[in-house]
N, CA, C and O atoms as a GROMACS GRO file, in nm:
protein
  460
    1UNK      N    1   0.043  -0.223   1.185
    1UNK     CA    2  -0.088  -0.279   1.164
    1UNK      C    3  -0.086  -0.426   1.202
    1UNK      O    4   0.006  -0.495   1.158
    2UNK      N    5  -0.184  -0.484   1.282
    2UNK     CA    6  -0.213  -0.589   1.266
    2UNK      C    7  -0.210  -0.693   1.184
    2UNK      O    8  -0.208  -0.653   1.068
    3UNK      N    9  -0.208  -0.845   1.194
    3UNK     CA   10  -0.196  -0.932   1.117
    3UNK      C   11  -0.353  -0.928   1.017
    3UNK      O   12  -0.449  -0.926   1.094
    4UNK      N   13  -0.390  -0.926   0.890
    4UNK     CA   14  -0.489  -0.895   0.794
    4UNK      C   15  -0.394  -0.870   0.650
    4UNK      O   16  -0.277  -0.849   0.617
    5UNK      N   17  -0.539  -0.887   0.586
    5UNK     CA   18  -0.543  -0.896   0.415
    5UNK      C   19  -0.592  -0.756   0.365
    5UNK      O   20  -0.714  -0.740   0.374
    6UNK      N   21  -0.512  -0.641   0.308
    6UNK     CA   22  -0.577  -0.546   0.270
    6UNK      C   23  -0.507  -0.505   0.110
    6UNK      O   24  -0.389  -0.513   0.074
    7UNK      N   25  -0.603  -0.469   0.050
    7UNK     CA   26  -0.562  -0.416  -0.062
    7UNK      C   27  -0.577  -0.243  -0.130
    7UNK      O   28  -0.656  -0.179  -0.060
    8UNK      N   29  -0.508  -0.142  -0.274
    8UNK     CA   30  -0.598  -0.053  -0.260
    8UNK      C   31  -0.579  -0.032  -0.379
    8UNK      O   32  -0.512  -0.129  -0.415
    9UNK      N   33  -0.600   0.056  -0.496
    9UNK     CA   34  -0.616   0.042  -0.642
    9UNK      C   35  -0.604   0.176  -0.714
    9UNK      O   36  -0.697   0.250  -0.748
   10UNK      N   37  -0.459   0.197  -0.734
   10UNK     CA   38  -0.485   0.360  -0.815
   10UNK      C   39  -0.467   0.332  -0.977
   10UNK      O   40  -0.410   0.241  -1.038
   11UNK      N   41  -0.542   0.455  -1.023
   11UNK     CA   42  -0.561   0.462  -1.145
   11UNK      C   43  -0.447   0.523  -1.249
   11UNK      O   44  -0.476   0.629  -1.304
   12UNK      N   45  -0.347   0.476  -1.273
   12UNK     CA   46  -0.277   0.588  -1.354
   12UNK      C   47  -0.235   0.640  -1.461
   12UNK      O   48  -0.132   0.692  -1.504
   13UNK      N   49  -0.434   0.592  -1.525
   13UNK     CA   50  -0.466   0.695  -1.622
   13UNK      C   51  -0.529   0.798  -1.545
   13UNK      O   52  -0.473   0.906  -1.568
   14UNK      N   53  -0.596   0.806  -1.485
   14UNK     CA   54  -0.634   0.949  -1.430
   14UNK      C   55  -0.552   1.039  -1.279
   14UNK      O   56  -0.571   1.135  -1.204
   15UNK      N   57  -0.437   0.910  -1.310
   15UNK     CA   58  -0.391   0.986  -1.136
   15UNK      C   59  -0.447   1.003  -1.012
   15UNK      O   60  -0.413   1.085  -0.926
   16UNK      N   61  -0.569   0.886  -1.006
   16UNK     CA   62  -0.622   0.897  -0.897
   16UNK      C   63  -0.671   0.776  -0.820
   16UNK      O   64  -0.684   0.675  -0.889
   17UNK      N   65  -0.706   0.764  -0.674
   17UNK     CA   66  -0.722   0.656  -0.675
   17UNK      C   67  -0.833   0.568  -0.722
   17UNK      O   68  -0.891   0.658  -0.784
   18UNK      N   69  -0.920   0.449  -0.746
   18UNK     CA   70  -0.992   0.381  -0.794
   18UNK      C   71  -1.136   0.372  -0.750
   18UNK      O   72  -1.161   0.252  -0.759
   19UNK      N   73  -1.223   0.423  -0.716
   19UNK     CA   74  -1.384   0.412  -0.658
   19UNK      C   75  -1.431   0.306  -0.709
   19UNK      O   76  -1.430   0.279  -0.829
   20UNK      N   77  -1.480   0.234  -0.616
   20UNK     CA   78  -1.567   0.174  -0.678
   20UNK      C   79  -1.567   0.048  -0.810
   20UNK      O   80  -1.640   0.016  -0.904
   21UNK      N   81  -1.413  -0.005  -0.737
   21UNK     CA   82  -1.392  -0.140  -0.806
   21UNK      C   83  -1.420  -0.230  -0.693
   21UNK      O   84  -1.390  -0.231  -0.574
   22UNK      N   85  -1.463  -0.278  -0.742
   22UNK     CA   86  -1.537  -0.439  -0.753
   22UNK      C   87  -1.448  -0.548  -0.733
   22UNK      O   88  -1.406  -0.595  -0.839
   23UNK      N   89  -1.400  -0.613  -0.612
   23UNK     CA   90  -1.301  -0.688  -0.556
   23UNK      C   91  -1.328  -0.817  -0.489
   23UNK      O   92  -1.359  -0.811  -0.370
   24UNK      N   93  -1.319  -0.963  -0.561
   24UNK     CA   94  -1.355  -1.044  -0.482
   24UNK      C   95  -1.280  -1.140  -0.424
   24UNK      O   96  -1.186  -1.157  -0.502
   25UNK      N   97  -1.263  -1.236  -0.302
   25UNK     CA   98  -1.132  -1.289  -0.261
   25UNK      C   99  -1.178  -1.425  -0.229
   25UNK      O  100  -1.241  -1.454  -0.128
   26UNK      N  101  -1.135  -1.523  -0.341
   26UNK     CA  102  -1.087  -1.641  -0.322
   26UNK      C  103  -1.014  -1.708  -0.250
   26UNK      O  104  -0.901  -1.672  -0.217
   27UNK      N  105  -1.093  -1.859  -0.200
   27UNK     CA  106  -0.914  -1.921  -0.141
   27UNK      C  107  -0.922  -2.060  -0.232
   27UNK      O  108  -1.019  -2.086  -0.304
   28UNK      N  109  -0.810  -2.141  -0.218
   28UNK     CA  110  -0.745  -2.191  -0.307
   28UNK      C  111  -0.835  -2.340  -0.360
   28UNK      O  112  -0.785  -2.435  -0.419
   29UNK      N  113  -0.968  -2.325  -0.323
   29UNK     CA  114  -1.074  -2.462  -0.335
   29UNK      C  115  -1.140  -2.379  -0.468
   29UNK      O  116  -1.205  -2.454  -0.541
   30UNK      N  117  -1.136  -2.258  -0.504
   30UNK     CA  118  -1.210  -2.165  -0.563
   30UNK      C  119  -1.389  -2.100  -0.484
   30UNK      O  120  -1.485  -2.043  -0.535
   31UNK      N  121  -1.362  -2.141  -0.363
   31UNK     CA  122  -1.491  -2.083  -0.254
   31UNK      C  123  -1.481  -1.918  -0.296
   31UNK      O  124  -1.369  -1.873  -0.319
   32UNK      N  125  -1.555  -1.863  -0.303
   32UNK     CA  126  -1.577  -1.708  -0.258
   32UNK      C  127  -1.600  -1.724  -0.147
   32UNK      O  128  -1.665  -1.813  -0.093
   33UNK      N  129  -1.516  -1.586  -0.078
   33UNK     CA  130  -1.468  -1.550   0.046
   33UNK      C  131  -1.566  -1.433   0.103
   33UNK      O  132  -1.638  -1.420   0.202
   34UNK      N  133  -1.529  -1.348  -0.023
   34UNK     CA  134  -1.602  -1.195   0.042
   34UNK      C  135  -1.538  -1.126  -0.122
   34UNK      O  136  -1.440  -1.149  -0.192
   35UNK      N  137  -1.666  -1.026  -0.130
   35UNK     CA  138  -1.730  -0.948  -0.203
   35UNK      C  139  -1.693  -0.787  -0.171
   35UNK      O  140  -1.755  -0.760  -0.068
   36UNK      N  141  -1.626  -0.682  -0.212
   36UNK     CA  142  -1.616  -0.574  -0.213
   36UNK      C  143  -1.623  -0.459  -0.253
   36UNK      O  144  -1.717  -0.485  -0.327
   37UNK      N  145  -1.608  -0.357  -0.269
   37UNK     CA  146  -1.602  -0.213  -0.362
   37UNK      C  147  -1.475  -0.139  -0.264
   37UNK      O  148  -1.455  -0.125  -0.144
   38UNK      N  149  -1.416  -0.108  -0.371
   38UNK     CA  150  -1.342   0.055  -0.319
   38UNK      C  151  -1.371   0.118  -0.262
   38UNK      O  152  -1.489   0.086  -0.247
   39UNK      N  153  -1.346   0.240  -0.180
   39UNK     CA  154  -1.386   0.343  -0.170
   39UNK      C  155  -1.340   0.468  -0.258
   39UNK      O  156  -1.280   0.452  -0.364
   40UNK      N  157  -1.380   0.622  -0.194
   40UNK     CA  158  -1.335   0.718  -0.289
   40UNK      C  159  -1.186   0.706  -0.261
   40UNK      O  160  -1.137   0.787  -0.340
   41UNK      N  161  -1.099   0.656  -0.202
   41UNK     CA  162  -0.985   0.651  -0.165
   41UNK      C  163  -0.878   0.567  -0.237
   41UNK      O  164  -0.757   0.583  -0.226
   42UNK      N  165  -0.956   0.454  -0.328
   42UNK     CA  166  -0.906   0.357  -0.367
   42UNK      C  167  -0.886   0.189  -0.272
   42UNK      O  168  -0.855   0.075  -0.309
   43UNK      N  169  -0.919   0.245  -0.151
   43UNK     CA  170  -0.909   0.155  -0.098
   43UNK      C  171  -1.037   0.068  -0.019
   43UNK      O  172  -1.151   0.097  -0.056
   44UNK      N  173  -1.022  -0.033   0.084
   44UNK     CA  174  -1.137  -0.098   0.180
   44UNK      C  175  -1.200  -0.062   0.284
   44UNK      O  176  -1.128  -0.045   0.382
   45UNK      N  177  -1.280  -0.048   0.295
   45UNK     CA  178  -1.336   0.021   0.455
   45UNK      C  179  -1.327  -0.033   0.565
   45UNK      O  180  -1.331   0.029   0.671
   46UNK      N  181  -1.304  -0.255   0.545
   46UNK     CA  182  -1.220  -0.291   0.617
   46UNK      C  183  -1.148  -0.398   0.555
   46UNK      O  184  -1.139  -0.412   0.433
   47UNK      N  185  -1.098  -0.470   0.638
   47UNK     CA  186  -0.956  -0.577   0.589
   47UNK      C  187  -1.058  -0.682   0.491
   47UNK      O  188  -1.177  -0.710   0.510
   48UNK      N  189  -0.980  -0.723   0.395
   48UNK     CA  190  -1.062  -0.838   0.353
   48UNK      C  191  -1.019  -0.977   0.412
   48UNK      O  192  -1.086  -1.075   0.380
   49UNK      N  193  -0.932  -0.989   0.481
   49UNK     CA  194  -0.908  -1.076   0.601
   49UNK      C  195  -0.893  -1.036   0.745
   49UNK      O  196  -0.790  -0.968   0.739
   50UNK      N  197  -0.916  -1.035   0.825
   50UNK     CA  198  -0.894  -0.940   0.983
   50UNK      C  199  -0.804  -1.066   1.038
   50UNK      O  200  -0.812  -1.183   1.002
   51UNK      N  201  -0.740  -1.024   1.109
   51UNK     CA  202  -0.646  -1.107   1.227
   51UNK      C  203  -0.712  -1.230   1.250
   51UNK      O  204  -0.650  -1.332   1.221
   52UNK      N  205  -0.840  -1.238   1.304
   52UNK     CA  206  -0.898  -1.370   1.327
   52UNK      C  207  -0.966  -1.439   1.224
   52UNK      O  208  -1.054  -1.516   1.261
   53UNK      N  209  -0.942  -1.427   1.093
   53UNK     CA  210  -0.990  -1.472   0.997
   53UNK      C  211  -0.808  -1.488   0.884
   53UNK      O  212  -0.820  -1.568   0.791
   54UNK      N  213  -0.751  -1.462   0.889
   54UNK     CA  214  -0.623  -1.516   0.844
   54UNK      C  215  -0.532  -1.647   0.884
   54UNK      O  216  -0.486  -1.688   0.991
   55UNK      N  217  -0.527  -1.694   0.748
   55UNK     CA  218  -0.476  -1.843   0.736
   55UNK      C  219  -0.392  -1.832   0.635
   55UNK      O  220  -0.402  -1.755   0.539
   56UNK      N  221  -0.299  -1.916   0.659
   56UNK     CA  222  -0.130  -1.970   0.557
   56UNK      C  223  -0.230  -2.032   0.468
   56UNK      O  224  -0.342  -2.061   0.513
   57UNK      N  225  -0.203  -2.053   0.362
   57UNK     CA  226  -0.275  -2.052   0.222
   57UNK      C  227  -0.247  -1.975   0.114
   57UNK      O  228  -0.198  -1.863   0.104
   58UNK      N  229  -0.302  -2.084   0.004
   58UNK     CA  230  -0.319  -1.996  -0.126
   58UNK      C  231  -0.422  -1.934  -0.146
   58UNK      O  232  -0.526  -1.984  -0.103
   59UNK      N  233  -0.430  -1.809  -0.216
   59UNK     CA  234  -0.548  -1.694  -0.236
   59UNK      C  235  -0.587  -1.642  -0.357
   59UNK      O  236  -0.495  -1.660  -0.437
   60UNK      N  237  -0.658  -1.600  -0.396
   60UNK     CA  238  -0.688  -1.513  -0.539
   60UNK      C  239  -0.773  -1.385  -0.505
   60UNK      O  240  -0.882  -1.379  -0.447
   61UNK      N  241  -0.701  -1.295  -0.553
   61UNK     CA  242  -0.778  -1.168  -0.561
   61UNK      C  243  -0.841  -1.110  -0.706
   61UNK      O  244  -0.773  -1.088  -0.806
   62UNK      N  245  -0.974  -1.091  -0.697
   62UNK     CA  246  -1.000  -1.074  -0.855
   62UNK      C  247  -1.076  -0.931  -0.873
   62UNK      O  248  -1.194  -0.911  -0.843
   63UNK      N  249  -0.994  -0.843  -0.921
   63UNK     CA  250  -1.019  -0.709  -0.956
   63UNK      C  251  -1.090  -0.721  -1.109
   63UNK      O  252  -1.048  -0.788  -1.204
   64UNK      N  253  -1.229  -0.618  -1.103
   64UNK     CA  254  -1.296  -0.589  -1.214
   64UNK      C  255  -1.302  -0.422  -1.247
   64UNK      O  256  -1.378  -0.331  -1.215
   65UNK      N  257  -1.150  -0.435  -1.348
   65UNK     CA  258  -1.150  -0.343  -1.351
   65UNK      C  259  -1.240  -0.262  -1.465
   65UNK      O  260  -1.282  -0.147  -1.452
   66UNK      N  261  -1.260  -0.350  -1.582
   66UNK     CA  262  -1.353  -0.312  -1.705
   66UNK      C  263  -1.439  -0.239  -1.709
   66UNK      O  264  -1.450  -0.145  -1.788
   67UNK      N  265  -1.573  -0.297  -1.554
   67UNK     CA  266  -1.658  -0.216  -1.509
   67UNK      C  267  -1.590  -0.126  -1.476
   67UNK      O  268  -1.585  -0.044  -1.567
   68UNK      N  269  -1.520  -0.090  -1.371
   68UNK     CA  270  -1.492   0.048  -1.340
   68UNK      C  271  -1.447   0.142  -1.465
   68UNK      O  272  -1.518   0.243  -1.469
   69UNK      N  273  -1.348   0.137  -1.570
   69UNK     CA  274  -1.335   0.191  -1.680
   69UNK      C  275  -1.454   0.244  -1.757
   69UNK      O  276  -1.475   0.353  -1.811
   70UNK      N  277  -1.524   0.138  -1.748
   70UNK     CA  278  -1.679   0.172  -1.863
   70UNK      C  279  -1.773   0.304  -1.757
   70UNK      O  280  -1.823   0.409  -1.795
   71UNK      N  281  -1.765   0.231  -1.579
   71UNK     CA  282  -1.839   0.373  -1.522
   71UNK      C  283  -1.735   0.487  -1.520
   71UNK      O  284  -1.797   0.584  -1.476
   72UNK      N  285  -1.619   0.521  -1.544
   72UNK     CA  286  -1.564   0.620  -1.552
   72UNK      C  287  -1.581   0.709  -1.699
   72UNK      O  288  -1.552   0.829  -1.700
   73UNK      N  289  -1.613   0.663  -1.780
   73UNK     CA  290  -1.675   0.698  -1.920
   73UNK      C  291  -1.552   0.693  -1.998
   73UNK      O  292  -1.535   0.784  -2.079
   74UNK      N  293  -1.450   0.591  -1.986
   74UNK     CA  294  -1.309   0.645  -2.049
   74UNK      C  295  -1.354   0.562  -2.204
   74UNK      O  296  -1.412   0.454  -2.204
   75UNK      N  297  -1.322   0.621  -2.305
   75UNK     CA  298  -1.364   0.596  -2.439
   75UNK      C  299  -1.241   0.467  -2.444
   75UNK      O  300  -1.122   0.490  -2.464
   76UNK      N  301  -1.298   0.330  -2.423
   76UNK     CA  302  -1.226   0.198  -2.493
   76UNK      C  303  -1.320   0.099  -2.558
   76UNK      O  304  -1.443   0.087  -2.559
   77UNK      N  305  -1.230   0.040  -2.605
   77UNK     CA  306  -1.292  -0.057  -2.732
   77UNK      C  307  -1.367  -0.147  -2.620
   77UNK      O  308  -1.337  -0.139  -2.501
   78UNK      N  309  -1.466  -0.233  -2.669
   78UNK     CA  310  -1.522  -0.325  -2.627
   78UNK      C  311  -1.546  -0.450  -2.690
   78UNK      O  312  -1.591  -0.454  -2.804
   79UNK      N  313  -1.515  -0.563  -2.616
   79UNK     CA  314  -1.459  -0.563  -2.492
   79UNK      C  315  -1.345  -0.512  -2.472
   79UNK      O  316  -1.251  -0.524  -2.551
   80UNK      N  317  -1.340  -0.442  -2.352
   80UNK     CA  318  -1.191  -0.403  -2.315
   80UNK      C  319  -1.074  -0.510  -2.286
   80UNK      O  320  -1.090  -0.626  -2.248
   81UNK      N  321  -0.922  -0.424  -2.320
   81UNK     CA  322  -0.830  -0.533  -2.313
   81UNK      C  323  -0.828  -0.566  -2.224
   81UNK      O  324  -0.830  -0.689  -2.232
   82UNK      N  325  -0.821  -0.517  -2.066
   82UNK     CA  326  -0.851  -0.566  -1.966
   82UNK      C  327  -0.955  -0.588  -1.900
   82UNK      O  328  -0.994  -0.480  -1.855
   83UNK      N  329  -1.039  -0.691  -1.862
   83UNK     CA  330  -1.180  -0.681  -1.794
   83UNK      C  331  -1.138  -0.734  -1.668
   83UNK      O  332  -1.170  -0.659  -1.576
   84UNK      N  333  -1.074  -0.843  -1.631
   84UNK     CA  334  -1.056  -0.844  -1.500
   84UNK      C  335  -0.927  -0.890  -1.481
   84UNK      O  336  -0.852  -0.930  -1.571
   85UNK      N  337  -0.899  -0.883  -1.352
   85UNK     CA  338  -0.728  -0.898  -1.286
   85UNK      C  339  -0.705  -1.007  -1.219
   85UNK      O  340  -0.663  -0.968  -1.110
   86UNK      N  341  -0.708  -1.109  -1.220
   86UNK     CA  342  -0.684  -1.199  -1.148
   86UNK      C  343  -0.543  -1.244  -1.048
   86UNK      O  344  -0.454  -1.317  -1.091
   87UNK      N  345  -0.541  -1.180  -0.894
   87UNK     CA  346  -0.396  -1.222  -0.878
   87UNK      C  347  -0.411  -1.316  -0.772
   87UNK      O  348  -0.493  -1.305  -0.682
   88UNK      N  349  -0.319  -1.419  -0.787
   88UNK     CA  350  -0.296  -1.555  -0.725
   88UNK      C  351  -0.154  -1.512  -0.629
   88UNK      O  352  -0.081  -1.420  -0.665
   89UNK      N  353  -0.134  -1.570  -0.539
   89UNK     CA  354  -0.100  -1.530  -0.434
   89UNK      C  355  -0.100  -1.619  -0.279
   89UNK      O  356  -0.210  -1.631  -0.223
   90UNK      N  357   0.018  -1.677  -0.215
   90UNK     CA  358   0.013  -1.711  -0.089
   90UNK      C  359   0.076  -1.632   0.021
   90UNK      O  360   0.177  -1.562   0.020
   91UNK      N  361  -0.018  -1.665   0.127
   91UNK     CA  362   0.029  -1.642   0.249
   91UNK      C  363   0.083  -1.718   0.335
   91UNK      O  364   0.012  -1.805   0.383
   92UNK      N  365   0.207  -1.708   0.372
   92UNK     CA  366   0.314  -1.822   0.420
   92UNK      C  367   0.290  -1.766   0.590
   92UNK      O  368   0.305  -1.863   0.665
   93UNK      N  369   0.259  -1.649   0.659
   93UNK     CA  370   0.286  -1.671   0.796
   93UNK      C  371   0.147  -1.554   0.847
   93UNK      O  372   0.145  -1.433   0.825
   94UNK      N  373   0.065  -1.617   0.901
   94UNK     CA  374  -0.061  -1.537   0.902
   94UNK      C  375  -0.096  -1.455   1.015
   94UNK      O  376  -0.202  -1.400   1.048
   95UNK      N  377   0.055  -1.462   1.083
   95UNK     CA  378   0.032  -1.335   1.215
   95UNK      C  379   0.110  -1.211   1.136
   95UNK      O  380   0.159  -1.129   1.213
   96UNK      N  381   0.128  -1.186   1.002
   96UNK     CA  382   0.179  -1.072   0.930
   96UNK      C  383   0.041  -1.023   0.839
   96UNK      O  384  -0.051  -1.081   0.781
   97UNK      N  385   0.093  -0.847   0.868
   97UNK     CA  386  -0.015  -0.789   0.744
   97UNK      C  387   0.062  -0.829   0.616
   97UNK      O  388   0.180  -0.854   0.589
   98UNK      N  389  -0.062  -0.824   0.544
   98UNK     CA  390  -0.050  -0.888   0.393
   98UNK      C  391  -0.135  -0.718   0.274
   98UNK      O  392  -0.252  -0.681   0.282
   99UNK      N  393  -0.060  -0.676   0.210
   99UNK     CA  394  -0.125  -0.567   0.135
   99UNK      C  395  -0.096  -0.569  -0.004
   99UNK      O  396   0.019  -0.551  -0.045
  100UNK      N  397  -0.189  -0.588  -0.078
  100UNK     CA  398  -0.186  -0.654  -0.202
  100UNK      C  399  -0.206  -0.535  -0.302
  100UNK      O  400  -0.312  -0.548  -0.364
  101UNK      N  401  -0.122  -0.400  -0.341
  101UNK     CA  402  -0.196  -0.316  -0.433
  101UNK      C  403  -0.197  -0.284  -0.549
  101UNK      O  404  -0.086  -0.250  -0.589
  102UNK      N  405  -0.277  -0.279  -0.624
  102UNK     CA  406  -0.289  -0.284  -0.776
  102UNK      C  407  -0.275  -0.090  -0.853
  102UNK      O  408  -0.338   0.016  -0.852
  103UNK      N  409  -0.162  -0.144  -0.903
  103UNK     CA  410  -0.181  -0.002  -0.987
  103UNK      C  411  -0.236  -0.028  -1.181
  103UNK      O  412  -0.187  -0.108  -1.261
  104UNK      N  413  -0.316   0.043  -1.199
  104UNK     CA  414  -0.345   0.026  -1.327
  104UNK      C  415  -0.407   0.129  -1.429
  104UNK      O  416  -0.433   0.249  -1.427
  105UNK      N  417  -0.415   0.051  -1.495
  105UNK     CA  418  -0.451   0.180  -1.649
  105UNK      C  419  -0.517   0.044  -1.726
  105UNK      O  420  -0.499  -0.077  -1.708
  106UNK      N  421  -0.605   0.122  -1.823
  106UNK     CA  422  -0.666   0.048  -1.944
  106UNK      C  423  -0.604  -0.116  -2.000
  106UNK      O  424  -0.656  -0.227  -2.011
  107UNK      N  425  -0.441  -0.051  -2.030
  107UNK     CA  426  -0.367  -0.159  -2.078
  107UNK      C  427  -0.262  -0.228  -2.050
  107UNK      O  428  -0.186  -0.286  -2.128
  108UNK      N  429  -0.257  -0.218  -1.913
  108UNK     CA  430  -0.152  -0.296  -1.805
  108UNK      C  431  -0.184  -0.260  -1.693
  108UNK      O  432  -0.250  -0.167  -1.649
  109UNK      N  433  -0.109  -0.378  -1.634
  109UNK     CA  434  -0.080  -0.340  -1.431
  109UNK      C  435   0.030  -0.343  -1.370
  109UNK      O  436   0.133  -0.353  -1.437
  110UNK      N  437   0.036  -0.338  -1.256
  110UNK     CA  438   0.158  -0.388  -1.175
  110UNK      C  439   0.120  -0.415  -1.066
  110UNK      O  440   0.055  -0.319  -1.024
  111UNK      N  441   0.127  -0.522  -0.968
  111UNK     CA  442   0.112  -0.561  -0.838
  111UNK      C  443   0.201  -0.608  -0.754
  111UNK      O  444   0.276  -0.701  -0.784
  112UNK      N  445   0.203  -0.560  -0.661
  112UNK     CA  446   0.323  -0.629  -0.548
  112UNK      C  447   0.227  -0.650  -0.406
  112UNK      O  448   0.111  -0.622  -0.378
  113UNK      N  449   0.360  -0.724  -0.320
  113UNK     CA  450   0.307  -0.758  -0.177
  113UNK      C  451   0.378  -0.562  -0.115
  113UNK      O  452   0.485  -0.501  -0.118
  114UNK      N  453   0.282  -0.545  -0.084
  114UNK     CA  454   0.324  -0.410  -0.009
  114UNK      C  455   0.369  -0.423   0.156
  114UNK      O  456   0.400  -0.528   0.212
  115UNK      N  457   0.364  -0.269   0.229
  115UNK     CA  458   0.354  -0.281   0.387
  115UNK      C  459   0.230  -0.220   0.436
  115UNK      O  460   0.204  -0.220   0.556
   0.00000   0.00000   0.00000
């Protein structure tokens, strides 16, 4: 794959991937970048950075996952323990793909730089 910013989001309380979270991408002034949703796949329909829009920098990716929990009808307290994800994050060489994916459940996550 090309040099770009992509991310994708499985659920594993339900074992599946994430619809319809709500993804927005910061850079390091706190500007909003770009605005997203999942697909049924868990993932983007396209890069949230493309080749000609990638720069060495610091970034923030901010997953809302709360909403998605509350439209999935999963019975949690409110407010939920998690409402949103905030991950901070640089990109040191911007002719490389960058894949940022979030696995989660109600009451934890885990994120890494993927391929």
């Amino acid at each position: 794959m090309s040099a770009c910013l992509t991310t994708h989001i499985l659920d594993l309380a339900s074992g599946k991937p994430a619809n319809l979270v709500k993804v927005e991408l910061y850079n390091s002034t706190g500007k909003l970048l770009k605005t997203v949703h999942t697909n049924k796949g868990g993932r983007l329909s396209s890069p949230l950075l493309t080749e000609n829009e990638m720069k060495k920098g610091e970034f923030e990716l901010l997953f809302y996952i709360g909403d998605y929990f509350r439209e999935t009808h999963l019975s949690l307290e409110q407010p939920p323990f998690l409402n949103k994800i905030p991950v901070c994050f640089y990109i040191h060489d911007s002719r490389q793909h960058y894949h940022v994916p979030l696995f989660l459940s109600p009451w934890g996550y885990q994120i890494y730089r993927g391929s």
